[in-house]
N, CA, C and O atoms as a GROMACS GRO file, in nm:
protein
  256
    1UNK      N    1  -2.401   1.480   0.729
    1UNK     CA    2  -2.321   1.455   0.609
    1UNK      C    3  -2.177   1.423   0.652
    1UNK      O    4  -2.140   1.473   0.758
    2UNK      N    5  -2.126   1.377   0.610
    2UNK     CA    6  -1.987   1.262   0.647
    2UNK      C    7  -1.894   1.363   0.583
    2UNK      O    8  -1.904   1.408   0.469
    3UNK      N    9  -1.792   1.396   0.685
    3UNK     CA   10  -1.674   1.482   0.667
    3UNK      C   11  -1.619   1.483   0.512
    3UNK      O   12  -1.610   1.580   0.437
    4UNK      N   13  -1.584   1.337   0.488
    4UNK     CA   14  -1.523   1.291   0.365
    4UNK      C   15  -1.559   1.183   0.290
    4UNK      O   16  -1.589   1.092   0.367
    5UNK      N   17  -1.572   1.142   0.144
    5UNK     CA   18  -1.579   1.065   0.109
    5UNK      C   19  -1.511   0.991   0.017
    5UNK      O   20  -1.447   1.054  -0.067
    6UNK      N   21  -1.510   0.884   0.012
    6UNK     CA   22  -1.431   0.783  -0.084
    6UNK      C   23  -1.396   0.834  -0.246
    6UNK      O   24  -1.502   0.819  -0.307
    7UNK      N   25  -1.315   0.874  -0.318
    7UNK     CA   26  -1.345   0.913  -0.441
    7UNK      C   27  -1.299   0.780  -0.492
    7UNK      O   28  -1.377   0.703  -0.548
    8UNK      N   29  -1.149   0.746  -0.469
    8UNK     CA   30  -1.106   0.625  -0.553
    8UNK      C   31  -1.052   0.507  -0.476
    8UNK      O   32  -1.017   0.526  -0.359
    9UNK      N   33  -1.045   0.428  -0.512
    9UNK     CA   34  -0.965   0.306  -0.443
    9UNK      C   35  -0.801   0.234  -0.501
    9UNK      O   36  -0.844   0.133  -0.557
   10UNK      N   37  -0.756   0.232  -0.506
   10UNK     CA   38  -0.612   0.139  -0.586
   10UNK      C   39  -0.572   0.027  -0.457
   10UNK      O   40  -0.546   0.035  -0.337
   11UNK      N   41  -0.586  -0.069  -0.553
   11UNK     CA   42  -0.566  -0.204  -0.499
   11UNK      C   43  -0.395  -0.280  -0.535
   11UNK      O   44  -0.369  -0.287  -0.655
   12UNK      N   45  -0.325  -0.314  -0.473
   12UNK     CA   46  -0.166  -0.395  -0.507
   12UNK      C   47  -0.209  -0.537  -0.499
   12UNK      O   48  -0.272  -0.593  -0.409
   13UNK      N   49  -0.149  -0.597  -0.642
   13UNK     CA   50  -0.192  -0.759  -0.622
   13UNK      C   51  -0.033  -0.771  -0.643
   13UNK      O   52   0.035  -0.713  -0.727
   14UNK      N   53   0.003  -0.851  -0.557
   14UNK     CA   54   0.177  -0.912  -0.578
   14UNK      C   55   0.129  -1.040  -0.597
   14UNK      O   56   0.016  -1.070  -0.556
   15UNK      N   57   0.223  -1.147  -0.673
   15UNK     CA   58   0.191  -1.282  -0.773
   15UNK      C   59   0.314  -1.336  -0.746
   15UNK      O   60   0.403  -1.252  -0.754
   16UNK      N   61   0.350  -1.439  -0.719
   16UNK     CA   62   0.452  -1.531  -0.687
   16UNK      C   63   0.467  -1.638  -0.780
   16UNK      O   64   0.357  -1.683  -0.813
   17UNK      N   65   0.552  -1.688  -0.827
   17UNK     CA   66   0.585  -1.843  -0.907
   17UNK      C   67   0.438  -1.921  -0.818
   17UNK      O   68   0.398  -1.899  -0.703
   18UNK      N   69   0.386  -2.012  -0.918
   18UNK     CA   70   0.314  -2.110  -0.849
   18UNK      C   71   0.390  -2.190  -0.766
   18UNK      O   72   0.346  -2.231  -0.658
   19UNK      N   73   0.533  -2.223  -0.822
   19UNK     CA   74   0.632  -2.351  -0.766
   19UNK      C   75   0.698  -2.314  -0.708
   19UNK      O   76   0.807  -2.372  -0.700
   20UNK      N   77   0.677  -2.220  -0.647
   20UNK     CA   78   0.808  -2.140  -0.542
   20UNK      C   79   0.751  -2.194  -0.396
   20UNK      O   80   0.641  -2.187  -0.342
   21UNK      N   81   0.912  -2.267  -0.350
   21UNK     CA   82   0.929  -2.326  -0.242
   21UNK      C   83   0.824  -2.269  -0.141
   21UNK      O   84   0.819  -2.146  -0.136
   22UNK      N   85   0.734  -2.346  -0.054
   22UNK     CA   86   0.720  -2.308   0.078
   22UNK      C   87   0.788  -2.247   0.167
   22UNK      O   88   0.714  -2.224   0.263
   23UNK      N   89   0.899  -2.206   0.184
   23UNK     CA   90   1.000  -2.138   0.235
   23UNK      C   91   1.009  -2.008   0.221
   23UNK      O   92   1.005  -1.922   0.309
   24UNK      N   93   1.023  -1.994   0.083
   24UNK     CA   94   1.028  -1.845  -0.010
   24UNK      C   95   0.896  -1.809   0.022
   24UNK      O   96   0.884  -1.703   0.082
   25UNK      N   97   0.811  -1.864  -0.001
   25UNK     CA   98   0.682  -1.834   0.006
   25UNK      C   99   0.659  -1.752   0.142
   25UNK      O  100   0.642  -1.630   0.149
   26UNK      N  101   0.663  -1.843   0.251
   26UNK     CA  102   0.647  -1.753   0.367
   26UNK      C  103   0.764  -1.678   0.389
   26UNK      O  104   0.732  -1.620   0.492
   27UNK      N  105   0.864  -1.645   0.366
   27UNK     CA  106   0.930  -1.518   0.339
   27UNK      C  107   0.911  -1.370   0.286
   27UNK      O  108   0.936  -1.257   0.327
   28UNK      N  109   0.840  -1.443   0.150
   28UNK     CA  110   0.768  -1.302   0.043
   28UNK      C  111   0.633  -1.271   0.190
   28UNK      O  112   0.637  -1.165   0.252
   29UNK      N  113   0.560  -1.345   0.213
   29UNK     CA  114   0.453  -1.333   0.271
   29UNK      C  115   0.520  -1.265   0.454
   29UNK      O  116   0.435  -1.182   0.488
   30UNK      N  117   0.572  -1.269   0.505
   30UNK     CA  118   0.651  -1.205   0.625
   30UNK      C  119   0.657  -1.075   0.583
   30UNK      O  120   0.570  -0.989   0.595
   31UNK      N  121   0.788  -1.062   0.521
   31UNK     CA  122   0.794  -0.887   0.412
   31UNK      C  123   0.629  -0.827   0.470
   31UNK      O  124   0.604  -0.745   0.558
   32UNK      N  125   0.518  -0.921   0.363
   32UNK     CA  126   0.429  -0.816   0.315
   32UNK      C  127   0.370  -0.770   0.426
   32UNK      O  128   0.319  -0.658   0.426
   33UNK      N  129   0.369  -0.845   0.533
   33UNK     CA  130   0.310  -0.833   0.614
   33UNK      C  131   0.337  -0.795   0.745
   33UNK      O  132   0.273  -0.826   0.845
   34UNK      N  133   0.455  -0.712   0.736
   34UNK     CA  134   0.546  -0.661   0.836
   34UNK      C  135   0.463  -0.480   0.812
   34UNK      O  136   0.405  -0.414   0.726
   35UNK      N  137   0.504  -0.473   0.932
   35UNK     CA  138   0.513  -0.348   0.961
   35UNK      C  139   0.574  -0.222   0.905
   35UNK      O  140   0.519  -0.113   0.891
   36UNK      N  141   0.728  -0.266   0.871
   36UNK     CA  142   0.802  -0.205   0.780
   36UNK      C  143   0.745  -0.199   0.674
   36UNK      O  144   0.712  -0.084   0.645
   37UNK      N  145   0.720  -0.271   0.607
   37UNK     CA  146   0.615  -0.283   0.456
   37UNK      C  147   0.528  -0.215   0.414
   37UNK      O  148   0.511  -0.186   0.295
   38UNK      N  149   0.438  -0.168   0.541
   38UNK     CA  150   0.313  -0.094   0.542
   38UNK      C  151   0.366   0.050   0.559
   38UNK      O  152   0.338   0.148   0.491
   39UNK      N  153   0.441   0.041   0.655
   39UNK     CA  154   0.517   0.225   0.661
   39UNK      C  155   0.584   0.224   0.511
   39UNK      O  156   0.498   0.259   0.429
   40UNK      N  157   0.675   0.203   0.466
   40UNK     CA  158   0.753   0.250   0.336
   40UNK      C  159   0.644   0.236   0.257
   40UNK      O  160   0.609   0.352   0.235
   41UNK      N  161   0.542   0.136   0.181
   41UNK     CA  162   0.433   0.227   0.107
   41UNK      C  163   0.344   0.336   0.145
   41UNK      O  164   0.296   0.415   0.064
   42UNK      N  165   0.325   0.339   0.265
   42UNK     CA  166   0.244   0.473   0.364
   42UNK      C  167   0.339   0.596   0.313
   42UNK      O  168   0.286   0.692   0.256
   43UNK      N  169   0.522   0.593   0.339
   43UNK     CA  170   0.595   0.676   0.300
   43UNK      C  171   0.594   0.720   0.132
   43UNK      O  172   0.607   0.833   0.085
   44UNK      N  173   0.575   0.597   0.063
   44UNK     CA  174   0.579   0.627  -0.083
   44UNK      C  175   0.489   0.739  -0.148
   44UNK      O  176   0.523   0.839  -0.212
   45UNK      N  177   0.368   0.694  -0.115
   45UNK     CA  178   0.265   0.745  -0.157
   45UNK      C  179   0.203   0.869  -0.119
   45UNK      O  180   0.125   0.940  -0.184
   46UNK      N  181   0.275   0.892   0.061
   46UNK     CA  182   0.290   1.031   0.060
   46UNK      C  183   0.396   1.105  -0.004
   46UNK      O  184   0.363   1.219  -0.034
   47UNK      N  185   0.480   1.082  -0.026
   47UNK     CA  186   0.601   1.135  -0.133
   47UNK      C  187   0.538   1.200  -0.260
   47UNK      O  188   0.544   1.320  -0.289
   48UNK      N  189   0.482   1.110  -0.325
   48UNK     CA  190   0.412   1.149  -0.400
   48UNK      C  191   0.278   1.207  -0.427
   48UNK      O  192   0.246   1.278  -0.522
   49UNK      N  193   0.225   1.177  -0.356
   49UNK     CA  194   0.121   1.309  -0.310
   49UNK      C  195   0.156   1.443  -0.269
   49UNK      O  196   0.076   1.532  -0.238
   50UNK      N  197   0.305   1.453  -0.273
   50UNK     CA  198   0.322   1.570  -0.191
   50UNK      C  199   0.385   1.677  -0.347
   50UNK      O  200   0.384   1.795  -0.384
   51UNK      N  201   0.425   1.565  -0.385
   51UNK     CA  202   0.448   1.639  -0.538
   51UNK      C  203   0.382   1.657  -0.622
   51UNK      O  204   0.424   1.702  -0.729
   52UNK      N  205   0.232   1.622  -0.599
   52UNK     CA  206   0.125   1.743  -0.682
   52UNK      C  207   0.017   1.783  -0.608
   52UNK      O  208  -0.083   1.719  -0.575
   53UNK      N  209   0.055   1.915  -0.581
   53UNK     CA  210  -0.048   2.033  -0.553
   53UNK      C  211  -0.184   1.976  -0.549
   53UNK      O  212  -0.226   1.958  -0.434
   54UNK      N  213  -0.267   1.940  -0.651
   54UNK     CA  214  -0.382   1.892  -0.631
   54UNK      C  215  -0.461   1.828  -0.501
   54UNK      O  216  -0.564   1.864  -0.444
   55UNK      N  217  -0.355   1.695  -0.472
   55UNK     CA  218  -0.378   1.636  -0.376
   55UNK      C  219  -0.343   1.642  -0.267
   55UNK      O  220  -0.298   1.555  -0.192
   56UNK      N  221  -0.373   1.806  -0.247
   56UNK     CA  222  -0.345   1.856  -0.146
   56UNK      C  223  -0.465   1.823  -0.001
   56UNK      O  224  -0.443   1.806   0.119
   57UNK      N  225  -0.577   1.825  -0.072
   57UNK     CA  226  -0.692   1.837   0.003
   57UNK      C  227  -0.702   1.648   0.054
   57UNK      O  228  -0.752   1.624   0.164
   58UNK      N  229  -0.674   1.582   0.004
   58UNK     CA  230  -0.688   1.441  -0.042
   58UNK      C  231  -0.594   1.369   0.086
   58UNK      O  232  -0.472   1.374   0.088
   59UNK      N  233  -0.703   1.284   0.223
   59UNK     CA  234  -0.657   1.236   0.279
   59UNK      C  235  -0.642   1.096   0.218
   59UNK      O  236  -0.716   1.070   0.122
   60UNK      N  237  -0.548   0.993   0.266
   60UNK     CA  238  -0.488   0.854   0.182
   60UNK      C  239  -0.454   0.758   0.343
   60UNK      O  240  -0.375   0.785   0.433
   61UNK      N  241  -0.560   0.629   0.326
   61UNK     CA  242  -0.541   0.548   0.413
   61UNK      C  243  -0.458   0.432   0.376
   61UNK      O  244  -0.483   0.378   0.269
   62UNK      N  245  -0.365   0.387   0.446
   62UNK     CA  246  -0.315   0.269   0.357
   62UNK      C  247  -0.339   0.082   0.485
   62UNK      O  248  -0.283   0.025   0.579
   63UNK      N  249  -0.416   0.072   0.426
   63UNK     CA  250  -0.495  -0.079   0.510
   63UNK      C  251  -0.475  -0.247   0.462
   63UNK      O  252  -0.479  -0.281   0.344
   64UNK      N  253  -0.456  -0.328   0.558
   64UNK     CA  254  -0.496  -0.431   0.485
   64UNK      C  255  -0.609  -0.512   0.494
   64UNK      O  256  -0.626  -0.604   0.414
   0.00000   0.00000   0.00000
């Protein structure tokens, strides 16, 4: 039997102008896909996990 299992999932869809420059574009897309990006929501979400008790037991992977 498997240590842990999946209870929920939450998915982030970010949406850009259709007409937004190629430029901007791979800019927004750099950000998301930086390293930094992935730690400060990794940081967020433990923040807030940490402020309710509940989800105490509740490990949280953050992937792309």
């Amino acid at each position: 039997m498997p240590a842990t299992v999946v209870l929920d999932e939450l998915h982030l869809t970010f949406r850009i102008p259709a007409a937004l420059p190629a430029g901007e574009v791979w800019s927004v897309r750099r950000v998301l896909i930086g390293k930094a990006f992935t730690a400060a929501v990794r940081r967020a979400m433990l923040v807030e996990m940490n402020k309710r008790p509940a989800l105490k037991p509740v490990r949280v992977a953050v992937t792309r």
